[in-house]
C-alpha positions as CSV (number, residue, x, y, z in Angstrom):
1,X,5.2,-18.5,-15.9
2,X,4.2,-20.5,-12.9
3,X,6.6,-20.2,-9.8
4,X,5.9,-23.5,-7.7
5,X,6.1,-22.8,-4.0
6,X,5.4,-24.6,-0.8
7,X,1.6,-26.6,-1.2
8,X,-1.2,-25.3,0.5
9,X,-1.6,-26.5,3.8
10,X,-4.0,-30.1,3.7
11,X,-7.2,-30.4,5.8
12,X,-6.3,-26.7,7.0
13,X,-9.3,-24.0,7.3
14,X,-10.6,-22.8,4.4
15,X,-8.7,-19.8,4.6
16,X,-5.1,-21.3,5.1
17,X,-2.3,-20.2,2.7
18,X,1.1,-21.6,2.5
19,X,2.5,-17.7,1.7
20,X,0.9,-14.7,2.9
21,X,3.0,-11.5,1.1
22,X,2.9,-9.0,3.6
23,X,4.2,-5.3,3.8
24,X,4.7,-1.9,2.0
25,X,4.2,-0.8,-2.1
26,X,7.0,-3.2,-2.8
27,X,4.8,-6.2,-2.1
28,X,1.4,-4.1,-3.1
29,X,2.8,-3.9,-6.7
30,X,3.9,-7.0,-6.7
31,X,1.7,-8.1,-9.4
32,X,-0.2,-12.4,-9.9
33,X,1.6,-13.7,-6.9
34,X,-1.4,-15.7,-6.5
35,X,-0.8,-16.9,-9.9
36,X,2.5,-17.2,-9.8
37,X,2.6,-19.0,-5.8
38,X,-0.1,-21.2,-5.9
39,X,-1.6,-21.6,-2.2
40,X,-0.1,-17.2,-1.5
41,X,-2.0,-14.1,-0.5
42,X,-1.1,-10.7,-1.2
43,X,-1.7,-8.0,1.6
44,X,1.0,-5.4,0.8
45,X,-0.1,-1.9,1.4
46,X,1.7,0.9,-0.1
47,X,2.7,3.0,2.1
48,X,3.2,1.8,5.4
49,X,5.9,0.9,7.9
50,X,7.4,-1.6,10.3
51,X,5.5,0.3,13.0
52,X,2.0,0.0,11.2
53,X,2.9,-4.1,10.9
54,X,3.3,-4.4,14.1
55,X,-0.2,-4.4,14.9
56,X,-1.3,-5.5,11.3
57,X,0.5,-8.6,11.0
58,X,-1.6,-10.5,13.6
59,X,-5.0,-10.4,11.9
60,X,-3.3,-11.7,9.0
61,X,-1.4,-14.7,10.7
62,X,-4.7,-15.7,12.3
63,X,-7.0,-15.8,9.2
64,X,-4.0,-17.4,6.7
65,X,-1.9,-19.6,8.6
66,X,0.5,-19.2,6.4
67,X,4.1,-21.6,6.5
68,X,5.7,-19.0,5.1
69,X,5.7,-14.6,5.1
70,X,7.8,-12.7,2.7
71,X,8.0,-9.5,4.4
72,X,9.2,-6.0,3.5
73,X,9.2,-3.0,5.7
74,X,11.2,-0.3,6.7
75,X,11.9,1.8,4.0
76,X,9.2,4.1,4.7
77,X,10.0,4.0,8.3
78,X,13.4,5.4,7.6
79,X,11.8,7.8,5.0
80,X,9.1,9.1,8.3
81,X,12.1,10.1,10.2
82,X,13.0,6.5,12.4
83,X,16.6,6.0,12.5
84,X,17.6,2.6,11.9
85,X,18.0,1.3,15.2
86,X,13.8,2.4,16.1
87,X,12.8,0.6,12.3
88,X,15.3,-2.3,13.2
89,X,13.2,-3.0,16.8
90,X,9.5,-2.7,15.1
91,X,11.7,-5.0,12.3
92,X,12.4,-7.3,15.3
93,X,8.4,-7.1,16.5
94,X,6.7,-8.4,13.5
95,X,9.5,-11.0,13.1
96,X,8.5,-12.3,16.6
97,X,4.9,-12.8,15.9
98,X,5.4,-14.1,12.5
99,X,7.9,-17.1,14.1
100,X,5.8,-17.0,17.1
101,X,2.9,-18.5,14.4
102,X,5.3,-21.3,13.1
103,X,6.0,-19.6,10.0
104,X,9.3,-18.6,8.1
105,X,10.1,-15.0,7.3
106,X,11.8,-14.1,4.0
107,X,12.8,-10.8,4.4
108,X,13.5,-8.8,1.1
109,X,16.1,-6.3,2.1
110,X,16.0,-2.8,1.1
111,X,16.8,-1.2,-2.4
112,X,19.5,1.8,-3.5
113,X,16.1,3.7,-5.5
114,X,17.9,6.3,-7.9
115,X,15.1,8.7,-5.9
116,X,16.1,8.4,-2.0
117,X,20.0,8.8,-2.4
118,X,20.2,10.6,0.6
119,X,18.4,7.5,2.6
120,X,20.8,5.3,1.3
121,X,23.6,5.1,3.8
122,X,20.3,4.6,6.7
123,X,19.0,1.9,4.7
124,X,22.7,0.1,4.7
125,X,22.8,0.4,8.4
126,X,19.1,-1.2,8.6
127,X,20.1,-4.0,6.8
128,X,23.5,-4.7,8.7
129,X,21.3,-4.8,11.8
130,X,18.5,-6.8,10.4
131,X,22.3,-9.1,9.0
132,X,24.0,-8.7,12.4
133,X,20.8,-9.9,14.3
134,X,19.7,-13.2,12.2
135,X,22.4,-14.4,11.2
136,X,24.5,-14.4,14.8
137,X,21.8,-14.1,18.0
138,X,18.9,-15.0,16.6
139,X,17.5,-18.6,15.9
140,X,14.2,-17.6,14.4
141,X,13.3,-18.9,11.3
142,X,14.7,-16.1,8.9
143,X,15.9,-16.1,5.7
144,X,17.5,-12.5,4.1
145,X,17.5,-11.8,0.4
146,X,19.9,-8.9,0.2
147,X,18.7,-6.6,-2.5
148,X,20.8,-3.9,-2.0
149,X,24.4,-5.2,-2.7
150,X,22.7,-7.5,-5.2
151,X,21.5,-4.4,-7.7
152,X,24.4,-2.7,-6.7
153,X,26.3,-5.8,-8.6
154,X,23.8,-5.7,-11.4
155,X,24.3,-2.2,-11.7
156,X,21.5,-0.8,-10.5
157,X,20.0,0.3,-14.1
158,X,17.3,2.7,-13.9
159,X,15.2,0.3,-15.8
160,X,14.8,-1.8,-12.4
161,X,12.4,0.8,-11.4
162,X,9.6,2.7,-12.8
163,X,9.5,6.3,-13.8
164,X,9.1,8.0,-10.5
165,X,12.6,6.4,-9.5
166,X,11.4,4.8,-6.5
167,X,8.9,1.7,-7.1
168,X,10.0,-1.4,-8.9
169,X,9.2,-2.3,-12.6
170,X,8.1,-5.3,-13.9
171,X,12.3,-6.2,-14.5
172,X,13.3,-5.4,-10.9
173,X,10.3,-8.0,-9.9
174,X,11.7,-10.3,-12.2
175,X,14.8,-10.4,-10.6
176,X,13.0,-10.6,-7.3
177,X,10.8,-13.8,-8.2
178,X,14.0,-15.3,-9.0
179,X,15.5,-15.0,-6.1
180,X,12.1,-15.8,-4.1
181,X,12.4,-19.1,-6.3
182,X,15.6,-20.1,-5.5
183,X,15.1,-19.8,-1.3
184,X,11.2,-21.7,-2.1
185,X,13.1,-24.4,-3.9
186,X,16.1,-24.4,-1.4
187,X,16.4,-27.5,0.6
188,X,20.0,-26.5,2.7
189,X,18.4,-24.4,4.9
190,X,20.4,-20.9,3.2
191,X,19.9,-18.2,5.6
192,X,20.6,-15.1,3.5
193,X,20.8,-15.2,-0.6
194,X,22.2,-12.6,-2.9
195,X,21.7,-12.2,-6.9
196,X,20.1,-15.7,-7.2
197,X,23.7,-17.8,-4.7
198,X,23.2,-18.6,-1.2
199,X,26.3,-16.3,0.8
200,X,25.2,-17.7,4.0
201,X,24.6,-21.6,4.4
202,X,22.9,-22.6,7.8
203,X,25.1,-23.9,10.5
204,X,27.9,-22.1,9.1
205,X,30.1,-20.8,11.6
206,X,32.8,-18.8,9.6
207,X,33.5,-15.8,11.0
208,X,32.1,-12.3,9.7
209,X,34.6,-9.9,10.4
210,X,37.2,-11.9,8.9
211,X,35.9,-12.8,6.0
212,X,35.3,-9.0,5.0
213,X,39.3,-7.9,6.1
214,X,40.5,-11.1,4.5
215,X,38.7,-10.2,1.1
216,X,38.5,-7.1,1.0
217,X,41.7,-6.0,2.7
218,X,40.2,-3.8,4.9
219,X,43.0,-2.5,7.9
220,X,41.6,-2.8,10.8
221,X,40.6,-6.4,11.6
222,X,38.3,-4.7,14.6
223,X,35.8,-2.9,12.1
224,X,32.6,-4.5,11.5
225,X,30.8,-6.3,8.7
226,X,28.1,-3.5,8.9
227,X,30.7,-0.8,8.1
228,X,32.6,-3.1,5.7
229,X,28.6,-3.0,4.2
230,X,28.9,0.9,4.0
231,X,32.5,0.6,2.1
232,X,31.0,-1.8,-0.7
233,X,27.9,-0.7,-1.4
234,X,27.9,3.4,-0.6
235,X,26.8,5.1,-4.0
C-alpha cells in the first residue's frame, strides 16, 4: 500500500523532500517510508536522544528542505537519566529549528513499552509538557499524535511490539501509518490526533482543565490536564 503525502517540492534542489523522518529506533525501523511517502526521507537512528538532534537536525533541514518532519525523541533521553523537564527543553530546541526552516513537525508521542514500566509515569509527564506547550503558548507549526493514551485505549497488546518488548512491530507501525495518514490528508489544521480522530481542532479555545473535571469528574477543578493525564493512562 501506497500512503499519498504532501508532493515533492517543484523546481526545488535536487535533494528536496517534502518529509524528512527524523529521530530515534522508532523512525529507524520504520520500514518503505520512501515507498510508502512518495517525495520522504528516512534518517532515524536507533538510539539517540533529543539532545543528540539538537545538533543533528540542521544538516538534515539544509540538504532536504523538507515541508514537513515527523519527529520522535525523547524516550531515550528519559531512559539516559534526563528528567522530563531537561528532554522537554532539547524537545523544544529541535522544534525551533525545524519551524525556523518553514516546515511542520508531527511529533509521535511516546509509547507505554511492556519493557520500560518503570519509565512510564516520566514519559506521561514528557508528553503533558510537550501537550501543555503546543497546544496553549506556542504557535509553531506542531501537530501531536498521542500514542500513549491511544494504545492504552487499544489495549496495548503485546503484539504492537516485537519480542524484546520495547521496539514496534510491523502492527504497532500500522497503526502508526494510519494515524500519519489521517494528519497528511487533514485539511482543518488538527493540532493533536489520537487513535486515528482529531481531539484538538485549531483555533479551538475550549478550556483544558475543564474539560478533564467535567468528564472525568475529577474534584478539584485546580488540578491540571497533565495530572488528569497521569490518572487515565498510569498502568
Amino acid at each position: 500500500m501506497t500512503y499519498i503525502g504532501i508532493s515533492p517540492v517543484e523546481g526545488g534542489e535536487a535533494q528536496a523532500t517534502s518529509i524528512l523522518f527524523a529521530g530515534d529506533s522508532d523512525i529507524e525501523f520504520w520500514e518503505n517510508t520512501d515507498q510508502l511517502y512518495p517525495g520522504s526521507v528516512n534518517k532515524g537512528d536507533g538510539g539517540t536522544t533529543c539532545r543528540q538532534w539538537t545538533n543533528r537536525i540542521d544538516e538534515w533541514l539544509d540538504e532536504y528542505q523538507p515541508t514537513v518532519v515527523v519527529l520522535v525523541c525523547g524516550e531515550n533521553d528519559i531512559a539516559e537519566g534526563d528528567s522530563p523537564s531537561e528532554a522537554f527543553q532539547n524537545f523544544q530546541k529541535v522544534v525551533n529549528k525545524i519551524s525556523d526552516s518553514g516546515a511542520t513537525t508531527i511529533h509521535f508521542g511516546t509509547k507505554p513499552e511492556p519493557l520500560t514500566k518503570d519509565l512510564h509515569e516520566k514519559y506521561r509527564n514528557y508528553d503533558a509538557l510537550i501537550r501543555d506547550h503546543y497546544e496553549e503558548k506556542s504557535q509553531k507549526p506542531f501537530v501531536m499524535i498521542d500514542v500513549y493514551p491511544a494504545f492504552v485505549e487499544l489495549g496495548n497488546p503485546e503484539s504492537f511490539y516485537q519480542n524484546d518488548r520495547l521496539h514496534l512491530s510491523n502492527e504497532g507501525y500500522d497503526s502508526w501509518n494510519t494515524w500519519l495518514q489521517a494528519e497528511l490528508d487533514d485539511s482543518s489544521g488538527c493540532r493533536r490526533w489520537m487513535n486515528g480522530e482529531c481531539t484538538l481542532a485549531s483555533g479551538d479555545d475550549s478550556n483544558p482543565v475543564s474539560e478533564c473535571t467535567s468528564q472525568y469528574n475529577l474534584p478539584d477543578i485546580r488540578i491540571q490536564c497533565s495530572l488528569f493525564f497521569l490518572y487515565i493512562y498510569a498502568s
